[in-house]
C-alpha positions as CSV (number, residue, x, y, z in Angstrom):
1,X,0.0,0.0,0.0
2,X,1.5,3.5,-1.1
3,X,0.8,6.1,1.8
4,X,1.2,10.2,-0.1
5,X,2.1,12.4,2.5
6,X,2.6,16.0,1.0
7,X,5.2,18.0,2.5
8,X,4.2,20.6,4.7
9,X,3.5,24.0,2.9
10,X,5.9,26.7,4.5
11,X,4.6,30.5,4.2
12,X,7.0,33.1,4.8
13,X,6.8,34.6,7.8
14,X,6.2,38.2,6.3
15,X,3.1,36.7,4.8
16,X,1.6,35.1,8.2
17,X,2.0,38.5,9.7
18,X,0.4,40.4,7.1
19,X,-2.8,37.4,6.7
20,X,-2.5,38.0,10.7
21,X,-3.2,41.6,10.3
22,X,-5.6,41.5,7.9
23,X,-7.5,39.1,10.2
24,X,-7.3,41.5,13.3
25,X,-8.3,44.2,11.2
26,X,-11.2,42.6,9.7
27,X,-12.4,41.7,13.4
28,X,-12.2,44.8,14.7
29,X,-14.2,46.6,11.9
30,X,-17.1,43.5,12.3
31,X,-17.2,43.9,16.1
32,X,-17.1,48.2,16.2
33,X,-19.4,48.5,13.3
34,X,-21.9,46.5,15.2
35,X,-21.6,48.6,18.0
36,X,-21.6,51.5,15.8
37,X,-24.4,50.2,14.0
38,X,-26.7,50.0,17.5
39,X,-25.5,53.6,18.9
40,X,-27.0,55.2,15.6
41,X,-30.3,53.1,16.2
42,X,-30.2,54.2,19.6
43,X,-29.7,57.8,18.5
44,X,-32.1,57.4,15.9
45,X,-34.9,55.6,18.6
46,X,-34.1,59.0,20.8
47,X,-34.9,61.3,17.9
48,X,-38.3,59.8,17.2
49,X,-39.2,59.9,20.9
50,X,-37.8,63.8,20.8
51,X,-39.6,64.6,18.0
52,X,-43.4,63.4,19.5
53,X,-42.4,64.9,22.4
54,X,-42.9,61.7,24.7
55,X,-40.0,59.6,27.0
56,X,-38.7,55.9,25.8
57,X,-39.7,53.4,28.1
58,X,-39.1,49.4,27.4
59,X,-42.2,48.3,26.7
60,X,-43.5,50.8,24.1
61,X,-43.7,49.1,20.9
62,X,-41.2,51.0,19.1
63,X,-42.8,50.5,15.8
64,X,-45.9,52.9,16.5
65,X,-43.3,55.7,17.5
66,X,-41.2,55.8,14.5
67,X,-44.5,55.5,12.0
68,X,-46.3,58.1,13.6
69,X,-43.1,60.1,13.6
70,X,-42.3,59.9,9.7
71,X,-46.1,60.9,9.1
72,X,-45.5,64.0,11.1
73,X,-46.2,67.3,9.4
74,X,-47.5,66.0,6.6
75,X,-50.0,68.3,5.7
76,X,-54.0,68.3,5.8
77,X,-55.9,67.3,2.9
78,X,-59.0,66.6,3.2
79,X,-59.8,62.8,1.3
80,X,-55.9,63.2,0.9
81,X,-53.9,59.6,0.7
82,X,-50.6,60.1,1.1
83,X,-47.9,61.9,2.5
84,X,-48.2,64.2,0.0
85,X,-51.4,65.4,1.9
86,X,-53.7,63.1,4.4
87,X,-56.7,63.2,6.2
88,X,-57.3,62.1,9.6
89,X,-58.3,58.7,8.5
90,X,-56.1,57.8,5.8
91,X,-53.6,58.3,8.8
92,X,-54.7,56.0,11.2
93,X,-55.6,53.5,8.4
94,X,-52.5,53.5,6.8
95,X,-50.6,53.2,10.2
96,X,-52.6,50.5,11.4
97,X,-52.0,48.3,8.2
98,X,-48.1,48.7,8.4
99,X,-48.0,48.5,12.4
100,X,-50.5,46.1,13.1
101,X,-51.4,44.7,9.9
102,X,-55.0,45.0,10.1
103,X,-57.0,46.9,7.3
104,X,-59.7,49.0,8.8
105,X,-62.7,51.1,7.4
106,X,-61.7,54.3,5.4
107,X,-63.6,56.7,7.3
108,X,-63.5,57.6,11.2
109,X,-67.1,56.3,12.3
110,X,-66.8,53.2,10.3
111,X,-63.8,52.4,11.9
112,X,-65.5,53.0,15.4
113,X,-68.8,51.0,14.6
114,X,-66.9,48.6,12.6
115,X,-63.5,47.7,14.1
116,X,-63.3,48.8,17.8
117,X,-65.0,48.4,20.9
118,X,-66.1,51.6,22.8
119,X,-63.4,52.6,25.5
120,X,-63.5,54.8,28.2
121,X,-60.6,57.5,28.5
122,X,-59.4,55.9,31.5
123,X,-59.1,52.2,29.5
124,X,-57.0,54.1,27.0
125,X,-53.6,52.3,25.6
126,X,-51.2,52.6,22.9
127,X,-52.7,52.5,19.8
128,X,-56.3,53.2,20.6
129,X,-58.1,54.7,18.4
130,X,-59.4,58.1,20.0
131,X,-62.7,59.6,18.3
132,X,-63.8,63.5,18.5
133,X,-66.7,65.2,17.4
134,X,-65.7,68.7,16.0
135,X,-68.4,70.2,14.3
136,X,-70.7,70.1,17.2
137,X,-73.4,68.2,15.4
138,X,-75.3,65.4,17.9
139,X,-72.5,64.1,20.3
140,X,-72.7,60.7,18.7
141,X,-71.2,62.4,15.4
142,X,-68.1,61.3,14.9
143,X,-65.7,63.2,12.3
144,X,-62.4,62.8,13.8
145,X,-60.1,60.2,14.7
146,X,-56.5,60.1,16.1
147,X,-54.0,57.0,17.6
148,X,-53.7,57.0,21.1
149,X,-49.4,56.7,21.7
150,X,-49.7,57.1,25.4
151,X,-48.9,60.2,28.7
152,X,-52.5,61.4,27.2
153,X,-50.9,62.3,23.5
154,X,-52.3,61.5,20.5
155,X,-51.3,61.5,16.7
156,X,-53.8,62.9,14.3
157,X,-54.2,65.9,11.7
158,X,-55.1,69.1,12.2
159,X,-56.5,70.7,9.2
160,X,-54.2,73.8,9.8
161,X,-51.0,72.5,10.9
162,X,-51.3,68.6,9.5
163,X,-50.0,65.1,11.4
164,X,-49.2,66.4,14.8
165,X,-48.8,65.4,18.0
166,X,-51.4,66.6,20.9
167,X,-52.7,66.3,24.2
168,X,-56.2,64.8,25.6
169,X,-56.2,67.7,28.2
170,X,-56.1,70.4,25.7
171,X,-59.6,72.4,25.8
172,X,-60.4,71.4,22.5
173,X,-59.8,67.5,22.7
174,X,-61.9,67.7,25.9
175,X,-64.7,69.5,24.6
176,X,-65.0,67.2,21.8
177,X,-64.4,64.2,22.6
178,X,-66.6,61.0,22.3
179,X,-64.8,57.8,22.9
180,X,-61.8,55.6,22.4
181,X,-61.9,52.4,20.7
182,X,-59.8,49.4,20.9
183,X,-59.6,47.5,17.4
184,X,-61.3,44.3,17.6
């Protein structure tokens, strides 16, 4: 029986020091870019919490922030669908779809009667749906709806200053409000 046995491939030893190099280098970018990689997401989680004016806690469900965040200042348009221009409930339905993955009703009382349950302010969560009545027809009217996020602010559209961010103790939102809903 014939037994090969190849002989042992020497590299010069400026060679293994350079392939050694390399091979630290290359380590050391892969471990620091990943840490690089997670302080910009951290920076960039803190910039979406800055910009809605509201505090990062661990339990928020981070996707909800940052979508209502890019929709912000989008301007009113009424029947508008897209960021071009929206309406209150082209925001909350497109937000939904891409948070949550549920497709509600086009229009704020047919996404109370249709896809939530009546809430009371005190129930309220993130991602409620909150529901106003702004023309002062018969309290049941609804006309306006906005996403709860949570410390009693909401995301919705104003029709002068478009996607914004605002408070449930603010005059207005008290005087007009009807219920919340939590999507079925």
């Amino acid at each position: 029986m014939i037994t090969y046995k190849p002989d042992r491939i020497r590299v010069p030893m400026k060679e293994l020091i350079k392939f050694r190099h390399i091979l630290l280098w290359c380590l050391a970018l892969m471990f620091f870019g990943c840490v690089t990689s997670r302080h910009i997401e951290t920076k960039q989680d803190k910039e979406v919490y800055k910009v809605l004016g509201l505090n990062k806690e661990r339990k928020d469900n981070f996707a909800l922030y940052k979508e209502a965040g890019s929709w912000l200042h989008v301007p009113h348009v009424y029947g508008g669908a897209s960021r071009k221009g929206t309406d209150c409930s082209f925001l909350v339905y497109t937000i939904y779809k891409t948070v949550y993955g549920k497709i509600l009703e086009r229009n704020s009382a047919g996404m109370l009667n249709t896809n939530c349950k009546r809430i009371s302010k005190k129930q309220l969560k993130e991602g409620d749906l909150i529901f106003f009545n702004t023309i002062g027809k018969p309290e049941s009217h609804i006309n306006h709806v906005g996403i709860y996020l949570k410390d009693n602010k909401f995301l919705h559209t104003s029709t002068s200053r478009g996607v914004i961010v605002s408070d449930l103790d603010e005059d207005y939102y008290r005087k007009t409000w009807v219920c919340g809903g939590r999507v079925k």
